[in-house]
N, C-alpha and C positions, 0 to 999 in steps of 0.2 A: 504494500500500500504506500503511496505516495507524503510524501512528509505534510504535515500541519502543523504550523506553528501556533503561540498566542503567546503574545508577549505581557511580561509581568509589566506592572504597573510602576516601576523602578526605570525600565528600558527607554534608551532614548528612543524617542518617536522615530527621529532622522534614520534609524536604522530597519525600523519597518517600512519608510519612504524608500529606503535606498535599495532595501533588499526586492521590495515591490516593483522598481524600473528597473531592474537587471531581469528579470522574468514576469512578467504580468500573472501568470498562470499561477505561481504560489499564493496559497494561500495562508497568510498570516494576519491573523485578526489581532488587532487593539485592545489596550487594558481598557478602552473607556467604552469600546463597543460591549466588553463584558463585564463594565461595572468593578473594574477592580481596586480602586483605589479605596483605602482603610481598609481590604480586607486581608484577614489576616494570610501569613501564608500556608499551613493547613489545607484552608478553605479554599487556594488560588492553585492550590495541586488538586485538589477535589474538582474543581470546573473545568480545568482541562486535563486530565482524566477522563471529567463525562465527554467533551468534545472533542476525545481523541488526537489530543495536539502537542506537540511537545513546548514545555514552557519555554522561553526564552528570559534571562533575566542575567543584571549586574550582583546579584546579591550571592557572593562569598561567601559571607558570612553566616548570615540563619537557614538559607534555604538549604542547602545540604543535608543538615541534622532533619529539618522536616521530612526533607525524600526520604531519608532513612527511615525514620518514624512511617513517613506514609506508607512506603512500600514492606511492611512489617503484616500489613493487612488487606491491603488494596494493590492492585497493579497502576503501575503513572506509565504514559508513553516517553515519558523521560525530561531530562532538563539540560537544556546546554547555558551556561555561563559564558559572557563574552565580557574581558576585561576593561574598565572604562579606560585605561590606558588605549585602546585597539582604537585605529580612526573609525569612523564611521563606515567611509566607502571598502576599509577593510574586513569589518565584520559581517557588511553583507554581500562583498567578495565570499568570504565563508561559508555565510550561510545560503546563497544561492548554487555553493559547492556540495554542499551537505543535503540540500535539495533534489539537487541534477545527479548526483553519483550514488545516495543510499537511499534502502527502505525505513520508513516510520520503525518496523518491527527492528533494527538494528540499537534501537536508542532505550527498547523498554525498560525500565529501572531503572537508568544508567544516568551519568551525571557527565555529562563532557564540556569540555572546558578549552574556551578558545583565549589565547595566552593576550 
């Protein structure tokens, strides 16, 4: 199956812009189309989960421990971290790579991390 993203509510926008003009056909929805801002992250692996999408986010920090926790009981289609260090047009350089050359099911559980 073909990758779907949603990007966390942290993510610079620019990088859903940018990843969207390098292939129109991806699909990566917005944290504001699905309401993510205040919600916790738990609840923000829960919704994409339900929507089959892998998260997209800067957060190092907490979300990691969540995936962990999450996926203790639930299956996540996974999460990629992309470093705020990373330009923009590089991360969706990446992630239009990650697009075009894998399947959704390569990312289940898993946490990949773009430097």
């Amino acid at each position: 199956m073909k990758i779907r993203f949603q990007a966390d509510n942290d993510l610079d926008q620019r990088i859903v812009t940018a990843t969207k003009r390098l292939e129109s056909a991806i699909d990566f929805q917005t944290a504001s189309s699905l309401g993510l801002h205040g919600i916790p992250d738990p609840e923000v692996l829960a919704l994409a989960a339900q929507e089959g999408r892998i998260l997209v986010s800067h957060d190092r920090r907490t979300l990691p421990n969540h995936l962990v926790e999450f996926i203790e009981s639930q299956t996540s289609p996974g999460v990629i971290i992309i470093s705020r260090r990373m330009s923009i047009s590089d991360a969706a350089e990446m992630l239009h790579l990650l697009w075009f050359a894998s399947e959704a099911e390569e990312y289940e559980n898993l946490i990949y991390n773009l430097p």
